[in-house]
MIDO-29017 format. One line per field, with one value per atom (N, C-alpha, C): atom name; residue in three letters; x, y negated, z negated; residue number from 0; chain. Coordinates in pm, 1 decimal. Atoms other than C-alpha are relative to their C-alpha. Layout:
<rs>
atomo [CA; ...] $
residuo [Ala; ...] $
xx [X; ...] $
yy [Y; ...] $
zz [Z; ...] $
num [NUM; ...] $
cadena [A; ...] $
</rs>
This chain:
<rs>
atomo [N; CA; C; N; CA; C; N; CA; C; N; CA; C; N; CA; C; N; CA; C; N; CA; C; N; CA; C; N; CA; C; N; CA; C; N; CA; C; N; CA; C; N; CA; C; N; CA; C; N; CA; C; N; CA; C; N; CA; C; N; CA; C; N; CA; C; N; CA; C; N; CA; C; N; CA; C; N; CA; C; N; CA; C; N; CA; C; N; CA; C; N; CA; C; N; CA; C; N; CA; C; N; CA; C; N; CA; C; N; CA; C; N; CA; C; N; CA; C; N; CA; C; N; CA; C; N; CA; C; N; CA; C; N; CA; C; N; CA; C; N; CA; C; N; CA; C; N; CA; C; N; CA; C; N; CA; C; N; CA; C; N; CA; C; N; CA; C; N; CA; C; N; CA; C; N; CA; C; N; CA; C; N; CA; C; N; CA; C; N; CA; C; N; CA; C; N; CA; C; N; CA; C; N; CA; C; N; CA; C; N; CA; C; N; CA; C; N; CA; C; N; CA; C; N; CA; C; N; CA; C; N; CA; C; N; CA; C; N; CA; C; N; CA; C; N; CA; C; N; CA; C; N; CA; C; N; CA; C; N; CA; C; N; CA; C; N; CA; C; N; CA; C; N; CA; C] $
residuo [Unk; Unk; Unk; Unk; Unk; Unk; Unk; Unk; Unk; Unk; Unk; Unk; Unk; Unk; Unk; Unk; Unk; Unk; Unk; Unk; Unk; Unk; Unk; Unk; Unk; Unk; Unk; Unk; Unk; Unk; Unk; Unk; Unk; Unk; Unk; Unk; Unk; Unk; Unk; Unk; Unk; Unk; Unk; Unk; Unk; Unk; Unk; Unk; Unk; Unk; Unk; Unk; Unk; Unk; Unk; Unk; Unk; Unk; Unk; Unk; Unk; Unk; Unk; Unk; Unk; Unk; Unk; Unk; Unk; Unk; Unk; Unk; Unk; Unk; Unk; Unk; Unk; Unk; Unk; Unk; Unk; Unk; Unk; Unk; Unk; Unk; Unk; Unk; Unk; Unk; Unk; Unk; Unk; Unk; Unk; Unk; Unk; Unk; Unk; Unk; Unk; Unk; Unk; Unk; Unk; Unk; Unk; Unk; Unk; Unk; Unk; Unk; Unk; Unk; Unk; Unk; Unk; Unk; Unk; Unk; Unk; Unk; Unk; Unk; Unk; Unk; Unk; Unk; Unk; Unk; Unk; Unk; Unk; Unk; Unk; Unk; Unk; Unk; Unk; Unk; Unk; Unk; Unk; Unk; Unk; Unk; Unk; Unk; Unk; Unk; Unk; Unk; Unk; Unk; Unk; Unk; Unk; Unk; Unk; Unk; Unk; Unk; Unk; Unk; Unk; Unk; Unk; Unk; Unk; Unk; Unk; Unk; Unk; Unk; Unk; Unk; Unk; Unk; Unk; Unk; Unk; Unk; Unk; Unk; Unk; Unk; Unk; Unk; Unk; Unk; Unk; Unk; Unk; Unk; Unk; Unk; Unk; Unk; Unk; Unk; Unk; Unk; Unk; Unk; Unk; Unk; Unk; Unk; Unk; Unk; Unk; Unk; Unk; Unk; Unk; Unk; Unk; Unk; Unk; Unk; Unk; Unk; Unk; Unk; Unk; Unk; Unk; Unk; Unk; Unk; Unk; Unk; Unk; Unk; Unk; Unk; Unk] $
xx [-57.0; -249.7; 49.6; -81.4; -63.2; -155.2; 100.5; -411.4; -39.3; 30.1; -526.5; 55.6; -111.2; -190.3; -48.0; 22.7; -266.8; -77.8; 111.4; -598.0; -15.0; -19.7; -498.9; 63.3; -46.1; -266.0; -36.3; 83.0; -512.5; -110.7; 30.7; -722.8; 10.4; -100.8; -438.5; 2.9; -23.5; -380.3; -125.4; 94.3; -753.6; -7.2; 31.1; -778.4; 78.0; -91.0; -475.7; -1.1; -2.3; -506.1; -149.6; 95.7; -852.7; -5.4; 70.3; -887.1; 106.2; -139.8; -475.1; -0.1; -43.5; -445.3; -138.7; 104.2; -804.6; 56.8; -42.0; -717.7; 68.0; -162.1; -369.9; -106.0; 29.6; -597.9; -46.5; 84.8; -821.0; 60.3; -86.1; -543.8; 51.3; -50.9; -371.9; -50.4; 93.5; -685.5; -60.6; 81.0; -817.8; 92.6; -106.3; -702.6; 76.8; -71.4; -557.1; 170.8; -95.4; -254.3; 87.0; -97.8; 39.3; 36.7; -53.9; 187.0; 110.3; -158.3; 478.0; 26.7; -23.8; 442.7; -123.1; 104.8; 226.7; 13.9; 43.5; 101.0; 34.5; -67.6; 275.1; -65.4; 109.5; -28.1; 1.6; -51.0; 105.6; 77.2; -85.5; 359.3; -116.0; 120.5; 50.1; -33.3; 7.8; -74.0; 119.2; -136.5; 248.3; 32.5; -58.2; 397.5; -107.0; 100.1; 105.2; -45.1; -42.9; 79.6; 71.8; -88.2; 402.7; 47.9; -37.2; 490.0; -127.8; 92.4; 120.2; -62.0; 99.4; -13.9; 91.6; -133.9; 306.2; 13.8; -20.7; 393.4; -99.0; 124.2; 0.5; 30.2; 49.7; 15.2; 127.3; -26.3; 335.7; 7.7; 52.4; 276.6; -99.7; 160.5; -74.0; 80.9; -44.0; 122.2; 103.3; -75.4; 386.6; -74.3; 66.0; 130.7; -25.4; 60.0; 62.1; 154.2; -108.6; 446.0; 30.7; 39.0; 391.5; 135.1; -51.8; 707.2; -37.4; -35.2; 697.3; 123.0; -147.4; 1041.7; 88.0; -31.2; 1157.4; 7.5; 8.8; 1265.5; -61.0; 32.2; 1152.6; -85.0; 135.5; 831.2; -44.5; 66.4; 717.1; -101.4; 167.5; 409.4; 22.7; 5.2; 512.8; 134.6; -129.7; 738.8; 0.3; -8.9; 868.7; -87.9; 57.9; 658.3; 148.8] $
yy [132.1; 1833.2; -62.3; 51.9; 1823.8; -82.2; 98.7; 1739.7; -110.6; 118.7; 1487.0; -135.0; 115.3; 1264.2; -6.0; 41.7; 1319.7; -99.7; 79.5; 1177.5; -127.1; 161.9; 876.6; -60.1; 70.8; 771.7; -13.1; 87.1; 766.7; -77.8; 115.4; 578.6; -102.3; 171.3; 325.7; -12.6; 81.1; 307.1; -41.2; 102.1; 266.6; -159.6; 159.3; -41.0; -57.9; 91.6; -199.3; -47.6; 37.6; -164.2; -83.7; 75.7; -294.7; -74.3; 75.6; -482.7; -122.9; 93.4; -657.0; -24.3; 43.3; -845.1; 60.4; -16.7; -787.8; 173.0; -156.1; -376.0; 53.2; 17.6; -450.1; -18.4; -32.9; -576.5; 88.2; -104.8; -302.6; 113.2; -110.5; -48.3; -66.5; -37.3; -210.6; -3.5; -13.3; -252.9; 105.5; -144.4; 103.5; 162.9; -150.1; 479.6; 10.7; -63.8; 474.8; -73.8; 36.3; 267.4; 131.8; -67.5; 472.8; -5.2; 68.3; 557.2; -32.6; 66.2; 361.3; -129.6; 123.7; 99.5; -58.1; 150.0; -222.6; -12.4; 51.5; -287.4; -169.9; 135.2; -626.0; -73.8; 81.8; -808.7; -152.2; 137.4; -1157.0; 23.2; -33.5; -989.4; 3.2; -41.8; -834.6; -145.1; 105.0; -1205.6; -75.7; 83.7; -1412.9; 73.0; -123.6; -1144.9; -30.9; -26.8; -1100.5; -162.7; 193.1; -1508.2; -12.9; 16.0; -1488.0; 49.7; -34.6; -1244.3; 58.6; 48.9; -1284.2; 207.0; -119.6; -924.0; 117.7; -114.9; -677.6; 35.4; -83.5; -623.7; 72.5; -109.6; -501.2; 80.1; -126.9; -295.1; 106.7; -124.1; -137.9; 44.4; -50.9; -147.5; 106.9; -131.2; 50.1; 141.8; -92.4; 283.0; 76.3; -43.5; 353.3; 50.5; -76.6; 462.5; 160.5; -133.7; 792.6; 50.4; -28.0; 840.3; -3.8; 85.6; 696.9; 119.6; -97.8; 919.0; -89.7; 58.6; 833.6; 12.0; -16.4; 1008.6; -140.2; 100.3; 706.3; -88.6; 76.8; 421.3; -145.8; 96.8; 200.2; 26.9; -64.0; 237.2; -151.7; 143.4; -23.4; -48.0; 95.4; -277.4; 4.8; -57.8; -102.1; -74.2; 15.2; -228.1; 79.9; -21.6; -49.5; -75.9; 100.5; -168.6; -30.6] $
zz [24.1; -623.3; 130.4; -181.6; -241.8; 27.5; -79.9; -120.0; -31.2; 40.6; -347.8; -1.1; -11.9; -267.3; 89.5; -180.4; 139.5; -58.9; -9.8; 18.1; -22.7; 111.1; -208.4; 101.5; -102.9; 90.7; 81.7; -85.6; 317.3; -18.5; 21.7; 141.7; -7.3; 28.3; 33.4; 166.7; -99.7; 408.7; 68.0; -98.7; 540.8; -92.7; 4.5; 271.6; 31.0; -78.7; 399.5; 89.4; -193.8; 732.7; 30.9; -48.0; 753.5; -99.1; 151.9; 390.3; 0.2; 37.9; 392.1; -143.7; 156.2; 67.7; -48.3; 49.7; -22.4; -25.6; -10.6; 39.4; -125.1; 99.3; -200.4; -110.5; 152.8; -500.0; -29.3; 18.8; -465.1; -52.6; 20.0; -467.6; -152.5; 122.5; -781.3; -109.2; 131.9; -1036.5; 43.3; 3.4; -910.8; -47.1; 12.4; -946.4; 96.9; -190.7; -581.2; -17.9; 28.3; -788.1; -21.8; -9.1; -732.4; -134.7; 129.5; -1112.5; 39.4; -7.7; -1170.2; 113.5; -47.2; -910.3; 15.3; -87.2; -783.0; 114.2; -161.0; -461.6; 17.0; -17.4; -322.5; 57.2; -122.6; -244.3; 9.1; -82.0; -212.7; 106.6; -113.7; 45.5; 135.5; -89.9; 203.5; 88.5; -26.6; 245.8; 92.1; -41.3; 303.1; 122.2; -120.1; 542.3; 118.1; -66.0; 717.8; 78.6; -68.5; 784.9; 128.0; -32.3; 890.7; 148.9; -111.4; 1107.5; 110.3; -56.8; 1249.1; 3.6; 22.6; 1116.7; 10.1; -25.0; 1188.3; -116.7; 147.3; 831.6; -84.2; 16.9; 714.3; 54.8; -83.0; 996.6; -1.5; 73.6; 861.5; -114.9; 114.4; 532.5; -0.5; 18.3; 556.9; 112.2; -37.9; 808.6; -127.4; 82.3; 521.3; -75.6; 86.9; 315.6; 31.2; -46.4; 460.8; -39.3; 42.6; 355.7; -125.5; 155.8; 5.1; -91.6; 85.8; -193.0; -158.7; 91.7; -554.8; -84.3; 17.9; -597.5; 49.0; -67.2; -404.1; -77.4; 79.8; -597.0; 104.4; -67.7; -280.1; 117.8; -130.8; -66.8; 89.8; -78.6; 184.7; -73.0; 66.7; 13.6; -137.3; 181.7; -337.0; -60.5; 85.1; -604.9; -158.8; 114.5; -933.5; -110.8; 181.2; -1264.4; -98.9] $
num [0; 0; 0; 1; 1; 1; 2; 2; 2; 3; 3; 3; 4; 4; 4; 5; 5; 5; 6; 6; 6; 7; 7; 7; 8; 8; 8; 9; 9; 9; 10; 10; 10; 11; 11; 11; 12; 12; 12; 13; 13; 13; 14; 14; 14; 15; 15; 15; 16; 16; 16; 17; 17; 17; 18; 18; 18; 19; 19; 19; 20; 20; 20; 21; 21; 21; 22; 22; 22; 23; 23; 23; 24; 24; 24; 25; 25; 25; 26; 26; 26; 27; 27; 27; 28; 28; 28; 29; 29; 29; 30; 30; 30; 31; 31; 31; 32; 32; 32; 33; 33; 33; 34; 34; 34; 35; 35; 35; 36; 36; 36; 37; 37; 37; 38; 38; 38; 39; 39; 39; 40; 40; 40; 41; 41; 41; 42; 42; 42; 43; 43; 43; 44; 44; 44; 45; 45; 45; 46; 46; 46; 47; 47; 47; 48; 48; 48; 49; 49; 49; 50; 50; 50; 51; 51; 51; 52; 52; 52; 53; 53; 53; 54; 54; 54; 55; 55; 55; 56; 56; 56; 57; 57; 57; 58; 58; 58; 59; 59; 59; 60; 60; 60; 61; 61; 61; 62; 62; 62; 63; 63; 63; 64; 64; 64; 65; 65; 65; 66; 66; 66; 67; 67; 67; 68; 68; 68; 69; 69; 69; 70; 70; 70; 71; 71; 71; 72; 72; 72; 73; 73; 73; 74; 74; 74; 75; 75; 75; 76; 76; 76; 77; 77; 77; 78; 78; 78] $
cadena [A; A; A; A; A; A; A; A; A; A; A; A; A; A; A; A; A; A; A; A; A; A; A; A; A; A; A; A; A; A; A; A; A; A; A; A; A; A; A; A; A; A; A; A; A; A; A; A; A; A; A; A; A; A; A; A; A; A; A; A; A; A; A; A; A; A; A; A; A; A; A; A; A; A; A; A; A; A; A; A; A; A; A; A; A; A; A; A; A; A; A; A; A; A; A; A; A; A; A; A; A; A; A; A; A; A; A; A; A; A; A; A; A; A; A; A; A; A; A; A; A; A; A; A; A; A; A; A; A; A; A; A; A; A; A; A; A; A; A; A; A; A; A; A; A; A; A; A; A; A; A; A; A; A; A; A; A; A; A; A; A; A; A; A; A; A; A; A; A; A; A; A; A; A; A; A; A; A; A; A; A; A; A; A; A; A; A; A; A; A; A; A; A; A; A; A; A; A; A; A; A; A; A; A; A; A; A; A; A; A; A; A; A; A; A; A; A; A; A; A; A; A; A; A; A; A; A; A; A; A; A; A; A; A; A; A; A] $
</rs>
């Protein structure tokens, strides 16, 4: 089971990091959806506008951290 999380989080982080919002829907209509939360892919967008690509690039880094004990993960929000 350990491995199959590494795996899911590095998937969630290659579509982020290269995909951004596109990456985000992918992750929350597929299996690579974390249970219990949503991927924040208007943030993904907006953010990413904003602070001119810095927040993708730590969002998709946070992924490789991904707890789901955690009630608060970077990109993710509670359902």
């Amino acid at each position: 089971m350990a491995g199959e999380k590494d795996n899911n989080n590095l998937v969630r982080f290659l579509l982020t990091f290269f995909l951004g919002c596109i990456g985000s829907l992918i992750i929350n209509h597929s299996s690579l959806k974390p249970e219990g939360f949503t991927c924040r892919t208007g943030l993904y967008l907006l953010l990413g506008i904003v602070t001119c690509g810095i927040y993708p690039l730590v969002a998709s880094i946070c992924n490789f951290s991904f707890d789901p004990s955690k009630e608060k993960n970077i990109g993710y929000k509670k359902d």
